[in-house]
Each structure stands twice: as C-alpha cells, then as structure tokens.
C-alpha positions in Angstrom: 28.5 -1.1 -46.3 30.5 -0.3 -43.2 32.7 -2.8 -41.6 33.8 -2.9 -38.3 36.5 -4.9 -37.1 37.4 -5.0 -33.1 40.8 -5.6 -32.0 41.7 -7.1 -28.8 39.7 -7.7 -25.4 39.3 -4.4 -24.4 37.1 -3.1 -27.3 34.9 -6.2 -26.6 34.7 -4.9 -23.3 34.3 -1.5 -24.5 31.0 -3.2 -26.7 29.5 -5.6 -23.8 29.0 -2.2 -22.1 27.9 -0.1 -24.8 24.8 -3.0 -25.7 24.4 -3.4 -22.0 23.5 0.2 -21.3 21.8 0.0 -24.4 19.6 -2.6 -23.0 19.0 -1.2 -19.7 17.9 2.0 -21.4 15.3 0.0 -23.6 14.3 -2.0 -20.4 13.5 1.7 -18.7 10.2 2.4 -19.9 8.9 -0.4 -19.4 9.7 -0.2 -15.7 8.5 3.5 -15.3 5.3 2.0 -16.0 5.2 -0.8 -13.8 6.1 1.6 -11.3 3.2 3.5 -12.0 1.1 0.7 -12.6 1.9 -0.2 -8.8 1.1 3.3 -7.3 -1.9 3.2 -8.8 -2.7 0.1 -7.4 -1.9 1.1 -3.9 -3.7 4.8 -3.8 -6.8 2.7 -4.7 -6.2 0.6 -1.9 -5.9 3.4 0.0 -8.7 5.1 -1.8 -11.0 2.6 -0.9 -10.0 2.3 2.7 -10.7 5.7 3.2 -14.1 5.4 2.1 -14.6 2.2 4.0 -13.7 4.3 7.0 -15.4 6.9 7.0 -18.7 5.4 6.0 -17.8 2.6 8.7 -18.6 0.1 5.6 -15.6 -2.5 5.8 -16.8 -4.5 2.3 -15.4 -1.6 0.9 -11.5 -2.4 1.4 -11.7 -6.4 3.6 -10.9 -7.5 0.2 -7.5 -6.6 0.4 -6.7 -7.8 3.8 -4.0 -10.4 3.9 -3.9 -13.9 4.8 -3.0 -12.2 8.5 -2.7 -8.6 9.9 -1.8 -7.0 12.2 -4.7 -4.5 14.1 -4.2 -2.2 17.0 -7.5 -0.9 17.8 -7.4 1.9 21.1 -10.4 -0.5 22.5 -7.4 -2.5 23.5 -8.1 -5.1 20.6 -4.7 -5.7 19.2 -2.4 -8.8 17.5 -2.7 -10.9 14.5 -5.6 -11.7 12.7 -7.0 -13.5 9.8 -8.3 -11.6 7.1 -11.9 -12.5 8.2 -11.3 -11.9 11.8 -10.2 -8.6 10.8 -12.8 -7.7 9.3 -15.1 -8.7 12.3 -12.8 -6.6 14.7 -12.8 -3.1 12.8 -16.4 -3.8 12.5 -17.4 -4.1 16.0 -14.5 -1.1 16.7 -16.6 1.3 14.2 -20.1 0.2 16.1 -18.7 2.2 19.0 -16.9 4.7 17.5 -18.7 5.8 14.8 -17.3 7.4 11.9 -17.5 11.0 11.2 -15.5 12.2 9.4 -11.7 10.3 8.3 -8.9 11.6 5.3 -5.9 10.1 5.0 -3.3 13.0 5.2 0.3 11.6 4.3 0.4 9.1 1.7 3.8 7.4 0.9 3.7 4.9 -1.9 7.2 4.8 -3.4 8.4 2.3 -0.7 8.3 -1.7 -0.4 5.8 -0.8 2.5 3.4 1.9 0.9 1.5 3.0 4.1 -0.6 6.0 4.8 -2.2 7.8 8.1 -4.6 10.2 8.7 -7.3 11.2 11.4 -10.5 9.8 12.4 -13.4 12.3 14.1 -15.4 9.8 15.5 -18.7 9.8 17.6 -19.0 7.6 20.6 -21.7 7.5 23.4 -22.7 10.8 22.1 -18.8 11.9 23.0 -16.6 13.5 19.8 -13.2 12.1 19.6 -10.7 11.4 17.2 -7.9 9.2 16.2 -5.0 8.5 14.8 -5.3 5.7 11.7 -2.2 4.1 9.9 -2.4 1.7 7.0 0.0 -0.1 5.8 0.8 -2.5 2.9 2.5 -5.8 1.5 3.2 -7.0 -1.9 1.5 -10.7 -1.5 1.2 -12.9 -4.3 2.0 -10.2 -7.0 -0.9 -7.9 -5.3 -0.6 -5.1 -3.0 -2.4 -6.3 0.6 -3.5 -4.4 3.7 -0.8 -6.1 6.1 -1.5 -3.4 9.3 -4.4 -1.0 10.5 -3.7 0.6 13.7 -6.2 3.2 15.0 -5.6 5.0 18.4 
C-alpha cells in the first residue's frame, strides 16, 4: 500500500492541476468527436444544397432554412425572408435561370459560420451565364441552418 501524504498549500495546488489536466485530457475525445459530428452535419447541408441547385429542386435542402434568411438573388430580389418565402424566391430565381451545371468549390466548416461558394452555369432565355453562389450557416436550436444564400 502506498501512502501519500501532502504538505502545505502548494502541493494541493500542485494536485488541483495535475487532476484538472487530467480531466480535460479525458474530456478531449469526446470533443474531437463532436467536432466531427458537426462537420459532418454541415457538408451534408452543404451536400444537399448542391444537389438542390443544380437540379433546381429546392425540397432538397428548404428544410434547413432558418426561421429567417437572408437572400441576395442578381434578379434584384434581396432582404430577409421566412423560411417558406425563401423557398418561393430561389424557386421562381431557378425558373429563369436554369441550372446547368453548380459545385461548390471552397468549403470552410471549422468556423461558428461554416459557409461555402461555388459557381453556377446557368441557362436563361436561351443565354449561358454563370454565377457566383455563397451559403452560409447558423447553429439554431442545436442544428446547423442555412442562415444566407446569395447568388450573383
């Protein structure tokens, strides 16, 4: 049996420390995977915008639009909208301008504000043109939410 015996305040001290780093290294894991956990979340957000893009079907990511966001459309439709007012407005935005092809290009989800961008070959009138598209996202209600979409 081994016996320990501590000796003034500054070996207690010395052990609040020792058990506290202790702790935080047990704690670690656990918040690696949360992390992850997190980015995961957000690149299927952004997974399924991109898909919802490019095959100008909204259903595919309008369920993770926020109580309100913010859209910037270059068809001069821009401000705050409610979730289902947003999806009307990308909607009627992808009826004239009609998808061709979109990738999201830069990804950044190790921030408070994961967002992405990418560009959008559209077709409109019989015209090719493309677009610039950032996404971005806010941690609502312990879920990850499509809080902007601007697209010129």
């Amino acid at each position: 049996m081994v016996r320990i015996t501590m000796c003034g305040q500054k070996n207690r001290k010395y052990l609040n420390a020792l058990f506290l780093g202790l702790g935080l290294l047990l704690l670690y894991p656990s918040y690696g995977r949360s992390q992850e956990r997190n980015d995961k979340e957000v690149v299927k957000i952004f997974s399924q915008f991109e898909e919802g893009l490019v095959s100008g079907t909204i259903d595919k990511f309008s369920s993770f639009f926020a109580g309100r966001n913010y859209i910037s459309l270059r068809n001069g439709s821009t401000g705050y909208y409610s979730a289902n007012q947003s999806y009307y407005v990308i909607k009627d935005y992808l009826s004239i301008y009609q998808p061709i092809t979109f990738k999201l290009t830069n990804i950044v989800t190790d921030s408070s504000t994961p967002f992405a961008s990418g560009v959008l070959r559209y077709s409109s009138k019989g015209i090719r043109g493309f677009a610039m598209v950032f996404i971005s996202l806010q941690y609502v209600d312990n879920t990850w939410r499509i809080s902007q979409i601007t697209i010129n």
